[in-house]
C-alpha positions as CSV (number, residue, x, y, z in Angstrom):
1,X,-72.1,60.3,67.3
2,X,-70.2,57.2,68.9
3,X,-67.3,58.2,67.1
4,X,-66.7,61.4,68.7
5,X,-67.1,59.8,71.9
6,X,-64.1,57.6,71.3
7,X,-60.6,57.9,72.6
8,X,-59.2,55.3,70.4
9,X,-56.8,57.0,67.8
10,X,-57.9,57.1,64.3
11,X,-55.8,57.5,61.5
12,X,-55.4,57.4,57.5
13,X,-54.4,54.2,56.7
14,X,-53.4,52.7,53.0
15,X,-54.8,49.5,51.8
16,X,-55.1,47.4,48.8
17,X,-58.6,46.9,47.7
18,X,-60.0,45.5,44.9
19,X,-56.4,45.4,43.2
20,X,-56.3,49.0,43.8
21,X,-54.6,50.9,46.7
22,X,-56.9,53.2,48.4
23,X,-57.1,55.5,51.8
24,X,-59.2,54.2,54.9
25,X,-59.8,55.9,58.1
26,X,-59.0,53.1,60.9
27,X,-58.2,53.4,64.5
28,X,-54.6,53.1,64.5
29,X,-53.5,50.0,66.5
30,X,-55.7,47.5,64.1
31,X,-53.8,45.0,62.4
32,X,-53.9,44.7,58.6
33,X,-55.8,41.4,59.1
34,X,-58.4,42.8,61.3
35,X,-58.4,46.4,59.0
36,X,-59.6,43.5,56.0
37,X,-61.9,41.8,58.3
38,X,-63.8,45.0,58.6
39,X,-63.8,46.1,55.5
40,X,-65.7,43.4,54.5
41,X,-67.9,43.6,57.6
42,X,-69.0,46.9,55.8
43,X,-69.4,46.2,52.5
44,X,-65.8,48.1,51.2
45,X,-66.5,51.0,53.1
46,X,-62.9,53.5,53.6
47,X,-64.3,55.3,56.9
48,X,-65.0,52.6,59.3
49,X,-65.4,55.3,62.9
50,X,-68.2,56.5,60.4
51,X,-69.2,52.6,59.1
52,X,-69.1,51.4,63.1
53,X,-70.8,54.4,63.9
54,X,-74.3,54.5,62.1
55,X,-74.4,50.9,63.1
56,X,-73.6,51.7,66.4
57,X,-76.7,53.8,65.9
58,X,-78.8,51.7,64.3
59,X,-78.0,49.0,67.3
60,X,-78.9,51.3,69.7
61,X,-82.1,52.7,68.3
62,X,-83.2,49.0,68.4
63,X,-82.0,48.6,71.8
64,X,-84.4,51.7,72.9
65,X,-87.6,50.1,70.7
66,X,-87.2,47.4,72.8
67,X,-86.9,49.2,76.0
68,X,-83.3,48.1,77.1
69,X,-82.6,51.8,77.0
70,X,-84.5,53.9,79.7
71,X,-83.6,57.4,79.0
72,X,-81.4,59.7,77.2
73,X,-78.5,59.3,79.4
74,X,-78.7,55.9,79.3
75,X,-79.1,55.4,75.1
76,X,-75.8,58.2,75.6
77,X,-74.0,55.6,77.4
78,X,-74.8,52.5,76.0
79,X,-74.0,54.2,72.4
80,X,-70.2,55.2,73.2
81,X,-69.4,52.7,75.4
82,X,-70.3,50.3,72.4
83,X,-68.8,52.3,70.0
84,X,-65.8,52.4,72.1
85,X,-65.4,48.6,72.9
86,X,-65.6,47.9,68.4
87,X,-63.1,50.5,68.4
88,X,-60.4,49.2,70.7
89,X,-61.2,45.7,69.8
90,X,-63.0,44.6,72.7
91,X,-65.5,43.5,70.9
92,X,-66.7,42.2,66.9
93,X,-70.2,41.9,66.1
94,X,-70.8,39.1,63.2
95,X,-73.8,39.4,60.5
96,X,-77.4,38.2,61.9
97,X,-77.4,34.1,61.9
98,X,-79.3,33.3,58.8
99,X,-81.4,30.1,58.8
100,X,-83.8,29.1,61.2
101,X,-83.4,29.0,65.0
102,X,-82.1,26.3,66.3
103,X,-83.9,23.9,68.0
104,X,-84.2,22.8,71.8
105,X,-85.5,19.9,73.2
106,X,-85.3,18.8,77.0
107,X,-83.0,15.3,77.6
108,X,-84.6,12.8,78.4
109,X,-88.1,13.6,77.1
110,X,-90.4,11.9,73.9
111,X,-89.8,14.8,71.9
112,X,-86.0,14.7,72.5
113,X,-85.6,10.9,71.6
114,X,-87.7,11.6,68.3
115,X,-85.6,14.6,67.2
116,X,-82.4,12.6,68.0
117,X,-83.9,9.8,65.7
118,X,-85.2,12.6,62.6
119,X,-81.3,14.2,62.5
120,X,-79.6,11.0,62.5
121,X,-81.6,9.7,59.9
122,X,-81.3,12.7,57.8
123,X,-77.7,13.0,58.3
124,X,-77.9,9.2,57.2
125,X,-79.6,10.2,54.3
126,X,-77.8,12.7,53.0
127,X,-74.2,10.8,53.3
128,X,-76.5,7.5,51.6
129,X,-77.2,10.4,48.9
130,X,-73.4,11.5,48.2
131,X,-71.6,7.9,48.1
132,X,-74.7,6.5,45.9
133,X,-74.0,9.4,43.4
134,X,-70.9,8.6,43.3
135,X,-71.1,5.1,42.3
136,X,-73.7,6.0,39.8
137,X,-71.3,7.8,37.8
138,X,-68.6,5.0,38.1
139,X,-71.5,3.2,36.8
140,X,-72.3,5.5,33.8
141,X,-68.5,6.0,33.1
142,X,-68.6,2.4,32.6
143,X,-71.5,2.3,30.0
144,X,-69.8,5.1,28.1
145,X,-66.5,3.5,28.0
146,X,-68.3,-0.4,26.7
147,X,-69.6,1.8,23.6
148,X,-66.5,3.7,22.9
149,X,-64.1,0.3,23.6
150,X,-66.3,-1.6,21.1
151,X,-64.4,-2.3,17.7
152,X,-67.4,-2.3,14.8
153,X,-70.7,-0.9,13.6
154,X,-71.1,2.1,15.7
155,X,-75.0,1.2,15.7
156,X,-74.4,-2.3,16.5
157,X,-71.8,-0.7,19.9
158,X,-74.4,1.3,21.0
159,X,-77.1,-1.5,21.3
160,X,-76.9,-3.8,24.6
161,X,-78.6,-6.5,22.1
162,X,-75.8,-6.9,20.4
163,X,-72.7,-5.2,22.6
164,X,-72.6,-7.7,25.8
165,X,-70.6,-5.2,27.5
166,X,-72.8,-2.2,27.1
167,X,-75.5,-5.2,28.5
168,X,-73.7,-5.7,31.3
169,X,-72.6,-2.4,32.4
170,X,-76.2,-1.2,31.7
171,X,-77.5,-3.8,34.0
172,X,-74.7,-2.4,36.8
173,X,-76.2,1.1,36.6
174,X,-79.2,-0.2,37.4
175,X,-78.5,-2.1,40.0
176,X,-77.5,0.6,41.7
177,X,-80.3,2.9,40.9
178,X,-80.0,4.6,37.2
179,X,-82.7,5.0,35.9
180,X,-82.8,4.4,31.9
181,X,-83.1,7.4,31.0
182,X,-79.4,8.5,32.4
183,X,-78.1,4.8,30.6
184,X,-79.7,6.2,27.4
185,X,-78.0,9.4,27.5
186,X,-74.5,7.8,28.4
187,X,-74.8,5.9,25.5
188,X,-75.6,8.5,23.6
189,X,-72.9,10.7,24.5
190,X,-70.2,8.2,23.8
191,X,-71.7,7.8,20.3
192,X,-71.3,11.2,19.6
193,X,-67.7,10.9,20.4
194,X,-67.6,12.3,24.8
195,X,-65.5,10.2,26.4
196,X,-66.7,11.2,30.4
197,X,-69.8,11.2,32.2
198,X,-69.2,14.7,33.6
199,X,-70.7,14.4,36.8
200,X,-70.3,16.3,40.3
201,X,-71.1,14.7,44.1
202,X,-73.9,16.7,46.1
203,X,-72.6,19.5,48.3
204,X,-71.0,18.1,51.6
205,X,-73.4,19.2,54.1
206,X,-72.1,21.8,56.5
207,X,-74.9,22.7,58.8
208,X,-72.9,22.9,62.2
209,X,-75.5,22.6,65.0
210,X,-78.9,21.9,64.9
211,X,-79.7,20.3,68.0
212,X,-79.5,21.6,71.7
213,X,-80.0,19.0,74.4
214,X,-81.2,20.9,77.7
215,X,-80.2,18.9,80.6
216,X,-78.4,15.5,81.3
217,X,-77.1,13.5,78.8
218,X,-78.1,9.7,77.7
219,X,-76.8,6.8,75.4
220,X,-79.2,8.1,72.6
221,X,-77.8,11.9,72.8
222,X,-74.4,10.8,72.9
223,X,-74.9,8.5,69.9
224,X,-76.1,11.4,67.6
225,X,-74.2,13.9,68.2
226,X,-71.2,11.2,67.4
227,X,-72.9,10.4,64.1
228,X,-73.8,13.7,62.9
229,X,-71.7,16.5,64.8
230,X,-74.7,18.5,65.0
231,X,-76.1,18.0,68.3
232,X,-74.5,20.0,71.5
233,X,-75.4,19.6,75.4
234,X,-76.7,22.4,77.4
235,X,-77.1,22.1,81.3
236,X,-80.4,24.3,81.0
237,X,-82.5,26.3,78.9
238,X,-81.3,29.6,81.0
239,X,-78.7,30.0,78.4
240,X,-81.3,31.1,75.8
């Protein structure tokens, strides 16, 4: 095993996991910060030489499938020195990117100038998306609050035929998109005595990058990856 190829010092350490204290082996000189960061990287596992290990393995016997490995001695090698580097610290290997690859275009070409145009307009979209959603509940707030202001008939509040307010904020949701069915139940809501249209914003998008530019940059490059933050410049396509 990797493990016993290692001359990194390993020792019993005490930590506090899941609100209860428990005993890990850990190679000495890790910080409690990187001992948690591990952890986790395992899945709560208290042996990590043994956790680092069998991936280690597993990494290795891929490694070989592939035919990076030529022989014995060489899977030997590659399998402690890369134990030995996680170890010490040299080295952290993250969980597999999830999501699909990323996707490269060459500057300067059709296909680049038409994927700059489809993220830019999607990012558009999806910020149009989360400010319109917003409004629409100011909106709806507002048809709640003209039937539970009225002073009278509770029928007669909750009619926009008779309530010129509740007419006139009705007409403002609309404006903006509501379709009746939303104004209905707003209305309906405030007549049984809610007094908030309990609504929550879409989910800021976080994607990071999507877009790798091989080559020199233009106007249209520079303009999208402004507007979205998702597009990065590569000289080449030798860095895939």
């Amino acid at each position: 095993m990797g493990r016993e190829a290692s001359r990194t010092r390993i020792e019993a350490r005490v930590v506090e996991l899941g609100g209860r204290f428990v005993e890990v082996q850990a190679p000495a000189h890790w910080t409690t910060a990187r001992l948690d960061a591990w952890i986790d990287w395992t899945g709560g596992a208290t042996d990590l030489p043994t956790a680092i290990g069998d991936f280690v393995e597993e990494l290795t016997a891929r490694a070989q499938a592939k035919g990076l490995i030529k022989d014995l001695r060489a899977r030997t090698r590659f399998r402690d020195e890369l134990t030995e580097a996680l170890l010490a610290g040299a080295i952290a290997i993250g969980p597999a990117a999830s999501g699909p690859p990323l996707a490269v275009v060459d500057g300067g070409s059709p296909e680049c100038a038409t994927a700059l145009a489809c993220l830019v307009a999607a990012h558009r979209g999806r910020a149009a998306a989360e400010a319109a959603a917003l409004e629409l509940g100011r909106r709806l707030q507002a048809v709640m609050d003209a039937v539970l202001r009225c002073e009278g008939d509770a029928e007669a509040c909750a009619d926009p035929q008779t309530n010129p307010t509740l007419a006139r904020a009705a007409e403002a949701a609309r404006a903006v998109g509501s379709p009746d069915g939303l104004i209905i139940e707003a209305i309906t809501l405030a007549r049984s005595g809610e007094d908030a249209w309990e609504m929550a914003a879409p989910a800021a998008s976080d994607e990071g990058v999507q877009l790798v530019v091989a080559g020199a940059a233009d106007d249209a490059v520079a303009r999208a990856a402004w507007a979205t933050g998702a597009v990065v410049l590569a000289p080449d396509r030798t860095w895939t």
